[in-house]
N, C-alpha and C positions, 0 to 999 in steps of 0.2 A: 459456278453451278450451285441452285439450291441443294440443302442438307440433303430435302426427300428425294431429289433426284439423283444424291449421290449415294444414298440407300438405295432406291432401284437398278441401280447397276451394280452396284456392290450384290446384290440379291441375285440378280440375273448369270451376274459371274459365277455367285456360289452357283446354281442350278445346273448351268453347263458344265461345271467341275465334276458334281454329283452325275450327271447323264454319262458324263464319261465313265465316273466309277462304275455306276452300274451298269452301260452295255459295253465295256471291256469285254465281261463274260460271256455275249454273245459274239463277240468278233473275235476272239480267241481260245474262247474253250475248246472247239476243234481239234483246233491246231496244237493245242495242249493234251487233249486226250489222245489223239493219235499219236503226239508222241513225233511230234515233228519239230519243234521248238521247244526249248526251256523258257516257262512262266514270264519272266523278266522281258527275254529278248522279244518273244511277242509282243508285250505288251508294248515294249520299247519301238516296236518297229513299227507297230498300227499308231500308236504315238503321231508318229513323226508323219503318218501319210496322213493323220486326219489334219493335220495343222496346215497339212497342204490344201487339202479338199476345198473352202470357201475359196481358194483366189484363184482354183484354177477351175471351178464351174457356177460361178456365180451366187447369185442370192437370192433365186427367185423364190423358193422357201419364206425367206424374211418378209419379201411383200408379201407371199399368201397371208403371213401371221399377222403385220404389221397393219396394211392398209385392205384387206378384202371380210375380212372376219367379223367385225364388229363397227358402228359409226363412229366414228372418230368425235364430234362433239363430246359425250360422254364417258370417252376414256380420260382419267382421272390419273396421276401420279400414286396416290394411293389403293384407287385399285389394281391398278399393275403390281404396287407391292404386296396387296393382299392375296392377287393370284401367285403370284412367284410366291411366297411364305404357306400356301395352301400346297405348291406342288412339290416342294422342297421337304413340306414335313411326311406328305405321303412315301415320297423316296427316301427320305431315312429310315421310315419304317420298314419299308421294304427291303431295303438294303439290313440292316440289322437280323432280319430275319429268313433271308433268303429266299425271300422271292423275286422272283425273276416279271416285275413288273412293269411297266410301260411307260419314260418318261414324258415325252411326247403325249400321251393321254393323259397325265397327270398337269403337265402344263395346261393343255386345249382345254380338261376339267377345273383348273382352277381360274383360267378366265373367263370363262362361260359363269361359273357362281359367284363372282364379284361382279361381272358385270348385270346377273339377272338381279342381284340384289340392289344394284345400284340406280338400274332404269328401267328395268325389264326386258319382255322378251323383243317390246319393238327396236331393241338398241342393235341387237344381234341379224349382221347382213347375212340373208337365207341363202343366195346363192352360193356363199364364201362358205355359209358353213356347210351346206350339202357338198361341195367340195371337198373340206378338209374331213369331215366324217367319212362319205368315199374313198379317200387315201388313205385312214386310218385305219376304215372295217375291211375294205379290200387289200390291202397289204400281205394281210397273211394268209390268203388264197392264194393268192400270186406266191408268195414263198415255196409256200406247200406244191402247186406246181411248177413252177421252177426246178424248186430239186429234186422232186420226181423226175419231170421230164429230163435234165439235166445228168442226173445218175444212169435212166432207161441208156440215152446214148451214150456216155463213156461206157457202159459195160457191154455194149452193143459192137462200141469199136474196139474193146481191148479183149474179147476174149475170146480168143486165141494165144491173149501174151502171155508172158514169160510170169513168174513168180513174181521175179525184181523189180517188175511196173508199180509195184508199190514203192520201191526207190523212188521211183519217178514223181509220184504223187506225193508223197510225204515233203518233197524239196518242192515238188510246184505251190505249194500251200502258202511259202514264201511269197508267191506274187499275187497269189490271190486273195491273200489278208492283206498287202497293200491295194490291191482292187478295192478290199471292202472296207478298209480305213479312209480312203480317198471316199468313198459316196458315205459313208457315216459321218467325213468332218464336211462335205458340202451338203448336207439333209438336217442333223440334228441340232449343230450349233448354229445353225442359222435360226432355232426358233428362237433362241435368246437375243439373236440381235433383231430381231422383229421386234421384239417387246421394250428393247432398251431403244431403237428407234422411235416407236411411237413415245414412249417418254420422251425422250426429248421433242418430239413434236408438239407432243401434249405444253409444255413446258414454255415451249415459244423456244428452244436452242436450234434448234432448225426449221426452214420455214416450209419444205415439202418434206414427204417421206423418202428419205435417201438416203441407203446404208453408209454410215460415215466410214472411212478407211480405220480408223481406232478401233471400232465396236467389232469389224471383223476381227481383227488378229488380236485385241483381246480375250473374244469370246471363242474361235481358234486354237489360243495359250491355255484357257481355260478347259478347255474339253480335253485335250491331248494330256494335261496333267493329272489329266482325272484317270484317263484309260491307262496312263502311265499308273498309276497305283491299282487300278484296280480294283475288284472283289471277288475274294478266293469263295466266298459263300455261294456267291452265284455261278461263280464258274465250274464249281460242282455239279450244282443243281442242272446247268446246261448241259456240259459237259457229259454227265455220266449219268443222268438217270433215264434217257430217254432209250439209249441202247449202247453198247457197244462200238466206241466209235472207232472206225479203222483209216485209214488215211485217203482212201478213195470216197470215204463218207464226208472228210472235211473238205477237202479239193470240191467235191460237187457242191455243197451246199455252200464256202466262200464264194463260189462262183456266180451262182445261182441268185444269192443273197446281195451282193454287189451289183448287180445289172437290175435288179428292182426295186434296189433304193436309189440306187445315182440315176436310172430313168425317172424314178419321182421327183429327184431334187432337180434335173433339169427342164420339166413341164411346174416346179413349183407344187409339188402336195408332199404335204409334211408327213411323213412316214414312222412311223416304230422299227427301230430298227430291231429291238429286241424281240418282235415279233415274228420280222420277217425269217430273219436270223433262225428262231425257234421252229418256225414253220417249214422253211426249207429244211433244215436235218430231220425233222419227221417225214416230210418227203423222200428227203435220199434212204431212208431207212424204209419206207415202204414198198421204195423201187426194188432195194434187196431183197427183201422179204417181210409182208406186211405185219408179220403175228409176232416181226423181234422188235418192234417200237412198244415200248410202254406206254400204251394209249391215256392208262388213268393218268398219269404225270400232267399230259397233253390237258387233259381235263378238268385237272387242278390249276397251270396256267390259265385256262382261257376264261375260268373263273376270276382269277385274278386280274385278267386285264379288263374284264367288264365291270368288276368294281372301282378301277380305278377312276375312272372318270368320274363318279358321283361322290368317290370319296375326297376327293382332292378339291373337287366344287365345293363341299359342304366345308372343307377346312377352311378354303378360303373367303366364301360366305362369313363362316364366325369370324374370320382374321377380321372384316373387314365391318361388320356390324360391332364388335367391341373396344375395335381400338380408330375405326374413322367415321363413325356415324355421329 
């Protein structure tokens, strides 16, 4: 295998490592604030269901990234590293500083800006990308009601109950953070093995586009270690600043949150999961009551995920006009 192409995957790997660090905090801050789980064992158990996720609902993810998004002719080795190194440096930054930013956007942003810089905009296939932009911007509507809707009827059906149904909820959180580890490792880690597929296609190592069985359970290994460490920064920021979160608030938006990214990863559109994630618990909190969500929080996020995409283009841009032009 050439050097650059063992730097593309080596890069690719880092990135899925890093997606895991930072939407750990969306897949178990919940379940941490409610106080249903200790830090660790969450982390540990979403772990282990995302590394399941790619082999038990395929990759149709990977083709959306891999072969529908962009012409294949002019995907280069080098711009794929320039896009992975563009999206990489925006999530560290993020991560460093706690913001709860969108890996998935910073990937799509930094290949969209290597490859405008590389051929332009006729390189880019419109229908692919009106797709994945669709799955991107609608996601977190789809959240939002999700866990509205989803809290309206748990509290529809439970009250009448007893006090203790929060027992109940607090231990069901248990299955439904493997619900949402299972569609975060079949959604998220598949856009790296897109990217590391097309390299090697790019490359001549494979001669169609066809997820090699390594690239999955690599980049599977990669992500689950990542959600396995974690970010306490972000899981704050999730966690606690948008309201109060009680155990009926995690159960509904795990639930919520799960069923709208593993329906994307099974029709194939690449989702945020940190979005959807964020979206839904502002939902179940408005199902509660709309005036205990801290809207400005919300508004600072959504800030931040509309810069990502352009920030992450322009790093990868520079990556690739000063070190492969």
């Amino acid at each position: 295998m050439p050097p650059d192409l063992i730097a593309l995957v080596a890069l690719a790997l880092i990135f899925v490592f890093l997606n895991g660090v930072h939407d750990s905090a969306n897949l178990v801050s919940t379940l941490i604030a409610s106080r249903a789980l200790r830090p660790a064992t969450a982390r540990l158990l979403t772990a282990l269901a995302e590394l399941a996720g790619p082999f038990l609902f395929g990759v149709a993810v990977a083709e959306t990234i891999g072969s529908g998004l962009i012409q294949p002719q002019v995907v280069t080795v080098p711009v794929l590293i320039a896009a992975l190194v563009g999206a990489i440096g925006w999530n560290i930054f993020t991560w460093l500083t706690g913001i709860p930013s969108s890996s998935s956007h910073a990937l799509i942003g930094g290949l969209l800006g290597a490859v405008l810089l590389k051929a332009g905009s006729g390189a880019i296939l419109l229908p692919g990308l009106m797709t994945v932009l669709a799955a991107l911007f609608l996601a977190p509507l789809l959240g939002l009601a999700a866990g509205y809707g989803v809290t309206r009827l748990v509290f529809r059906l439970a009250r009448n109950a007893h006090p203790k149904v929060n027992w109940f909820f607090k231990r069901a959180q248990v299955f439904t953070v493997i619900g949402l580890g299972l569609s975060h490792g079949a959604n998220d880690a598949q856009k790296s093995m897109g990217i590391i597929t097309l390299g090697l296609l790019s490359a001549g190592v494979v001669p169609t586009f066809e997820v090699p069985l390594w690239v999955i359970a690599a980049c599977a290994v990669s992500i689950s270690l990542g959600t396995a460490v974690g970010g306490q920064k972000l899981i704050r920021t999730v966690g606690g600043r948008f309201f109060k979160v009680r155990p009926v608030h995690g159960f509904c938006t795990q639930l919520a949150s799960a069923v709208v990214i593993l329906g994307a990863a099974l029709v194939g559109g690449p989702v945020s999961a940190s979005q959807v994630v964020s979206s839904a618990l502002m939902g179940s909190g408005a199902a509660h009551r709309a005036n205990m969500v801290r809207w400005h929080v919300a508004r600072q996020l959504l800030f931040a995920w509309l810069l990502t995409m352009p920030a992450a283009g322009l790093l990868a841009a520079g990556v690739l006009w000063l070190f492969f032009s």
